[in-house]
C-alpha positions in Angstrom: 130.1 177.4 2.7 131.2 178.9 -0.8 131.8 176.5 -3.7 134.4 178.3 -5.6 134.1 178.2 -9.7 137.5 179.1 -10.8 136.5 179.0 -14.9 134.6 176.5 -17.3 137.2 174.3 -18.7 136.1 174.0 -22.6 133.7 170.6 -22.5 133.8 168.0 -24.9 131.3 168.5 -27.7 128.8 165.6 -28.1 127.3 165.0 -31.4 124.1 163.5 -30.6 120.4 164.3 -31.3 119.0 165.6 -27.9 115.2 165.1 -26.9 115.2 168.6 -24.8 111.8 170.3 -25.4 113.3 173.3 -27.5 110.1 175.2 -27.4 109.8 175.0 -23.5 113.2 176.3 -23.3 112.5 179.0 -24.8 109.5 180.3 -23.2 111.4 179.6 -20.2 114.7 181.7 -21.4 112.2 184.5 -22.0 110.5 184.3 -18.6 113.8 184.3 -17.0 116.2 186.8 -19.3 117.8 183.4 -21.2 119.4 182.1 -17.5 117.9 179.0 -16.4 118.8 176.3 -13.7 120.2 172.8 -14.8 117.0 171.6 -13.0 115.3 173.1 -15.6 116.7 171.9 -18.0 116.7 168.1 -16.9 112.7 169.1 -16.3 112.6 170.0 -20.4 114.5 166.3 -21.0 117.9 167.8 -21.5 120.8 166.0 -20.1 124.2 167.1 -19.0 125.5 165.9 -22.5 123.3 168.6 -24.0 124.5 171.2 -22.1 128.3 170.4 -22.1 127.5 170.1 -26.6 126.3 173.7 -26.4 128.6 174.9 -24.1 131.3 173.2 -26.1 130.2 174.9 -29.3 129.7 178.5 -28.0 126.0 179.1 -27.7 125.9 178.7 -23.4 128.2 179.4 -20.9 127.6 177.9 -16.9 127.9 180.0 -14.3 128.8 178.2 -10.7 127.8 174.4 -10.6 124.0 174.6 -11.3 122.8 177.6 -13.3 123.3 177.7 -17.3 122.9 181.4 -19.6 121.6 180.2 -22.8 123.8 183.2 -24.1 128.1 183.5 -24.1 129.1 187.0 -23.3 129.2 189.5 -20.6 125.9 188.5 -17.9 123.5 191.9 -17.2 122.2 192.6 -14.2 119.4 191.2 -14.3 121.1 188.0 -15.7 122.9 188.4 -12.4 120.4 188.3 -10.2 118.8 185.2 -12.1 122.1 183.6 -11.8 121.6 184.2 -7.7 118.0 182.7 -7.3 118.3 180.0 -9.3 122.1 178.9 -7.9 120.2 179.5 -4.5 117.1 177.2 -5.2 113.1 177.1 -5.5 112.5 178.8 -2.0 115.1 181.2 -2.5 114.6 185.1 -2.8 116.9 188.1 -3.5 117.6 190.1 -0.2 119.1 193.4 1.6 120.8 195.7 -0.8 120.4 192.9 -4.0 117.0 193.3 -4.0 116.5 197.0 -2.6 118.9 197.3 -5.8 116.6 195.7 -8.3 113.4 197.6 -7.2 115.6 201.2 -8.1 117.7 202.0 -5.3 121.0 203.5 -6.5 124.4 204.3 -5.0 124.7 200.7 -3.0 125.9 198.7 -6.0 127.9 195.6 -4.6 129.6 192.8 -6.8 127.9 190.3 -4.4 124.4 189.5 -4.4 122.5 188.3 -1.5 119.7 185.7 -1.1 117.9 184.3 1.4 116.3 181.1 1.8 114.1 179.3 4.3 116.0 178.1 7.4 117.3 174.4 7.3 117.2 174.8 3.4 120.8 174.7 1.7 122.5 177.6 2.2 125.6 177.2 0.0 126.9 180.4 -1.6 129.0 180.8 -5.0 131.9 182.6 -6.6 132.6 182.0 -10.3 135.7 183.5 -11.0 135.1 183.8 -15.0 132.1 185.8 -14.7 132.8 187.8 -11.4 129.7 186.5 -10.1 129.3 186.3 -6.0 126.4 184.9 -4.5 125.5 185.1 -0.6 122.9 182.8 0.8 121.6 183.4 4.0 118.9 181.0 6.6 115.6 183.1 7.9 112.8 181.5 10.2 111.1 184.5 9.4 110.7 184.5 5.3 107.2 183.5 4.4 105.1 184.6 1.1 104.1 187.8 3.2 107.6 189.5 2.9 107.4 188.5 -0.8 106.8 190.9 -3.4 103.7 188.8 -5.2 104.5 189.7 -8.7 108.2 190.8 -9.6 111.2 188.6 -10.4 113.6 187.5 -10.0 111.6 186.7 -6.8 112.6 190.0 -3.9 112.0 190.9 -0.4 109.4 193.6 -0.4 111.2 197.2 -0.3 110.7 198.0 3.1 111.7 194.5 4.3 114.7 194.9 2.0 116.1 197.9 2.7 115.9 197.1 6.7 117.8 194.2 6.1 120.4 195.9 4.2 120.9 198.5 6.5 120.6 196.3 9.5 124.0 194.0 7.8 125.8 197.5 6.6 129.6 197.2 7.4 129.2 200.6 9.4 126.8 202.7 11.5 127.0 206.0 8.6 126.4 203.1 6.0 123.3 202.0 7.7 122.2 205.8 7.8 122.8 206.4 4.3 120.8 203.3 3.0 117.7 204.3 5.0 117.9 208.0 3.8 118.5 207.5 0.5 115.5 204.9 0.1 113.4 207.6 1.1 115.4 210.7 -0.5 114.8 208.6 -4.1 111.4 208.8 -3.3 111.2 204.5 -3.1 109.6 204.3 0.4 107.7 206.8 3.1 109.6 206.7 6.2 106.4 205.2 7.5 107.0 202.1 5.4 110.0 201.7 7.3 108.8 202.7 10.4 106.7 199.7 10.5 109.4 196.9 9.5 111.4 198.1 12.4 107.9 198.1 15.1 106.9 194.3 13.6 110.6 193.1 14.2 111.4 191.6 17.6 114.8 190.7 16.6 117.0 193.6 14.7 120.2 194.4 14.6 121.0 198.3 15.0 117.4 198.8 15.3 118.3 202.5 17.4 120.3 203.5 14.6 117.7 202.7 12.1 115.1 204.1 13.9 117.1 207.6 14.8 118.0 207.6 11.0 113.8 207.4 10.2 113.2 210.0 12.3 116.2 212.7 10.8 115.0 212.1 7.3 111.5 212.1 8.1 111.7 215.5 10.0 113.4 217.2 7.4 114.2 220.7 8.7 112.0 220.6 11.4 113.3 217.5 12.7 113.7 216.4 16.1 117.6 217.0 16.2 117.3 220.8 15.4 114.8 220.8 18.4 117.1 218.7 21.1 119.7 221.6 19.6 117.7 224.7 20.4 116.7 223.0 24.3 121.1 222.3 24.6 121.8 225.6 23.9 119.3 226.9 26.3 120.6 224.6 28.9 124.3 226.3 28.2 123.1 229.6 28.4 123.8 230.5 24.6 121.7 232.9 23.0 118.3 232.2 21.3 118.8 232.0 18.2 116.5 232.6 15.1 115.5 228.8 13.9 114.4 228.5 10.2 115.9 231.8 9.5 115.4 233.2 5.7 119.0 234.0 3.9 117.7 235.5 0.9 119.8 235.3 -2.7 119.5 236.5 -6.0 117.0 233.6 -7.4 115.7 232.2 -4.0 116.0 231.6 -0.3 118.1 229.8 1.7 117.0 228.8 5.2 119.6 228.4 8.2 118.6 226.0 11.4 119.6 228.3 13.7 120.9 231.8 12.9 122.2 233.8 15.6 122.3 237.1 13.7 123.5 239.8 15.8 127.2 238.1 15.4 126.8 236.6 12.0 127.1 233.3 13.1 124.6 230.3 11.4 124.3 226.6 13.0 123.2 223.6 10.8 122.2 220.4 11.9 122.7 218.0 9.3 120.7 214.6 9.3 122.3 212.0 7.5 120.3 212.9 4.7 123.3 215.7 4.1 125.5 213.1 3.9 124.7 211.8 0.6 125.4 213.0 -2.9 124.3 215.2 -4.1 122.9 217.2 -1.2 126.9 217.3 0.1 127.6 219.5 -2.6 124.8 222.0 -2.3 125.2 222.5 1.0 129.0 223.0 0.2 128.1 225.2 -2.1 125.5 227.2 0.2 128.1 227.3 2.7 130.7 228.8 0.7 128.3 231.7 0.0 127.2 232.6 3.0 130.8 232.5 4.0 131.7 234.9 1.7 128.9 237.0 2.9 130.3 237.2 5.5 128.6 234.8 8.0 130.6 232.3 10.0 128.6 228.9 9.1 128.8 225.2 11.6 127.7 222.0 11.0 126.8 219.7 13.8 125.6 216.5 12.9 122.3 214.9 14.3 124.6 212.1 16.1 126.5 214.9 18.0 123.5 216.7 18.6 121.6 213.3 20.0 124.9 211.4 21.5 127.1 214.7 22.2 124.8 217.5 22.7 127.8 219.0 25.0 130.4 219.3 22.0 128.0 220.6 19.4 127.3 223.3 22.2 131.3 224.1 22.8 131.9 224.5 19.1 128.8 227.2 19.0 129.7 229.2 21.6 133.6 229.4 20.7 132.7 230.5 17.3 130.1 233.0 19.4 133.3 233.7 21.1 135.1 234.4 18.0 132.5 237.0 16.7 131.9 238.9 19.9 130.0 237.4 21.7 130.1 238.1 25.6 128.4 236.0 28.2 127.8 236.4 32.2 130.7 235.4 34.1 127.9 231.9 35.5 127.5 231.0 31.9 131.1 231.5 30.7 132.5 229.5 34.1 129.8 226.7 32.7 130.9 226.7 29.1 134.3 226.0 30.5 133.8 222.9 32.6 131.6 221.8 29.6 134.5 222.1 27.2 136.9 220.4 29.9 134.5 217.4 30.4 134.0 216.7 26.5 137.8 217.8 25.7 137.8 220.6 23.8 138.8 224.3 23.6 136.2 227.0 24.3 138.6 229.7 22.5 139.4 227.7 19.0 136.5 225.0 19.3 139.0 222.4 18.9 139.7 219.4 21.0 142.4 219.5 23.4 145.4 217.4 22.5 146.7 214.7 24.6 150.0 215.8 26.3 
């Protein structure tokens, strides 16, 4: 259920003395970045006569039915997330990408902001259309003070628990990959830290994905796909390639997962660590070069490599193919059926068309 706020209608100013503990107020406005709850308020002996004087006059502004900024203007973020705990109540705590957000991840922002609050407790979200504020509530019969980080606020999910949630309620399997690389990629969390959410939860949803998306950005270069890729291509008959091959340029080295030098050709398996920005680009940018080197760079992703081992394979040996490569007459009658059972053409690497 969403109580929709469509705009504060100007309140009538009354012009009475009000007993509201002033100095109360504002040790609470500075605890909580000047957003406090009308709750609070009533607890500081202010009535709903005081807040519709000041709001009349200009000084506060209401967002949704129950929270008050002691300020008119634009709301910051953490205003925002203020704005989300207190609409959501006492037991209430900022969750998934809100509060993986407000502990430093970037590249997730959302308009809405997600809470969580005991199960059976009210669970009644928020849109105010004047401020563009969007509040989720969610039930748990896990939260407890354990998953609670003991000293930030607005009160968060612990990292780890945070960005497990997050990823476990993404809209789509590469967005749930992306928010468990890049917690560890911005140097927030160890893969470990993860690691152990996902072994402590009974319950998760996507918990494979999750848990294959750990293990790529925790592997690095060495990881496990670029191994399941080198035992494939054995399996296929392709040549043995050179893995962690040195490419060296004018101020460094590159390194290639698998380089199959005699024909020029150079394999990368790409986590989906490569998917986000800006590690897209300097791989683009690596490619490129090498390209114009003269060597005939692929990408397989670690999902093809884990899922599809049989189409990462194809499109290896047809660009093999392409640079003169020449198998046994067993291995080339293999690569065929291989191509024809995953749809694709050994001679162009493409997939087949459907007539």
């Amino acid at each position: 259920m969403v109580v929709e706020v469509r705009g504060s209608a100007r309140l009538g100013a009354v012009p009475r003395r009000s007993p509201l503990d002033e100095d109360g107020l504002t040790a609470l406005a500075l605890a909580q970045d000047g957003v406090v709850s009308r709750d609070q308020i009533a607890a500081l002996k202010g009535d709903r006569h005081c807040i519709a004087h000041r709001v009349g006059t200009g000084r506060w502004q209401v967002v949704g039915p129950r929270v008050v900024v002691l300020r008119t203007g634009e709301l910051t973020f953490r205003q925002r997330l203020w704005v989300a705990v207190l609409h959501s109540g006492r037991d209430s705590v900022l969750t998934g990408l809100t509060a993986a957000e407000a502990d430093g991840l970037r590249g997730f922002a959302s308009a809405t902001l997600h809470t969580v609050v005991p199960h059976g407790t009210d669970a009644t979200g928020m849109r105010d259309t004047r401020t563009g504020t969007v509040v989720r509530v969610s039930q748990s019969r896990r939260l407890s003070d354990e998953l609670v980080h003991p000293a930030r606020s607005p009160r968060r999910l612990l990292l780890p628990q945070a960005v497990v949630e997050a990823a476990s309620e993404a809209p789509s399997l590469d967005r749930t990959r992306l928010i468990v690389v890049a917690s560890v990629q911005q140097r927030l969390l160890l893969a470990s830290d993860l690691r152990e959410v996902v072994g402590g939860r009974r319950r998760l949803r996507r918990r494979n994905v999750i848990a294959e998306a750990i293990d790529d950005v925790e592997g690095g270069i060495h990881s496990l796909p670029e191994r399941s890729w080198t035992r494939a291509g054995r399996r296929y008959g392709l040549p043995e390639p050179v893995r962690q091959a040195r490419v060296q340029r004018s101020d460094g080295t590159w390194y290639l997962d698998a380089d199959y030098q005699p024909w020029g050709v150079g394999v990368e398996i790409n986590g989906t660590q490569h998917q986000a920005a800006p590690q897209t680009d300097s791989d683009d940018h690596r490619r490129n070069v090498l390209a114009t080197g003269g060597r005939l760079v692929i990408t397989i992703s670690s999902h093809t490599v884990r899922h599809q081992p049989g189409m990462g394979v194809v499109a290896t040996a047809a660009a093999l193919l392409a640079r003169g490569w020449r198998p046994t007459a067993a291995v080339e009658r293999g690569l065929l059926d291989l191509a024809a059972g995953v749809g694709m053409d050994l001679v162009t690497g493409d997939l087949r068309r459907s007539a």
